[in-house]
N, C-alpha and C positions, 0 to 999 in steps of 0.2 A: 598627285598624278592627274593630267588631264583626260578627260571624258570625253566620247567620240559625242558629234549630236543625236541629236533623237532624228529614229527614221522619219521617211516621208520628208526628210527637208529638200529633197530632189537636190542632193548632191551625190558627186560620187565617190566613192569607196575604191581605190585602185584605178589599173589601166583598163581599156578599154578590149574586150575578148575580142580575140580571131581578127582583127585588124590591125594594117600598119600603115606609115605614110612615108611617102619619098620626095625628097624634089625633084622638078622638073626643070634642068638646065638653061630650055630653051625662053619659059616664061616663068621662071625664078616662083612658082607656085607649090605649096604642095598637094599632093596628089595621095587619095586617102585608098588601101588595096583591100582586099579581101585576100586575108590571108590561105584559108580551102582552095581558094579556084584559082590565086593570081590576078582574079580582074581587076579593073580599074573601077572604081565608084562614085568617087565623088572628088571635085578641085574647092581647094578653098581660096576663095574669088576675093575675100579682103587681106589676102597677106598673113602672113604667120603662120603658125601652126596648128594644127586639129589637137583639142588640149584631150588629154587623158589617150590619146595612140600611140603607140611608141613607132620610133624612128627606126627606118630598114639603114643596115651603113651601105 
C-alpha cells in the first residue's frame, strides 16, 4: 500500500476550503469566489483552472 509524503513538502491534501471558481463567459476566464460572502477574488489571467478549487455548475 502506498504512503502519503512526509509533511512540509508544501503539497496539498484535498480541495481547497471555503472556495470555488466559475467561468466567465464573456472572457472565457475563470474567476475564483469566496464562498461566506459570494465575492469575487481573484481571475486567473493564464487560462485554465485554479487547481485544488472546486467548480460552481
Amino acid at each position: 500500500m502506498a504512503k502519503n509524503p512526509p509533511t512540509g513538502d508544501n503539497a496539498r491534501k484535498g480541495a481547497v476550503k471555503k472556495r470555488s471558481q466559475v467561468l466567465n463567459p464573456k472572457t472565457k476566464l475563470y474567476v475564483k469566489r469566496d464562498a461566506e460572502t459570494g465575492r469575487f477574488m481573484d481571475v486567473k489571467t493564464t487560462g485554465g483552472k485554479f487547481k485544488g478549487v472546486r467548480k460552481e455548475k
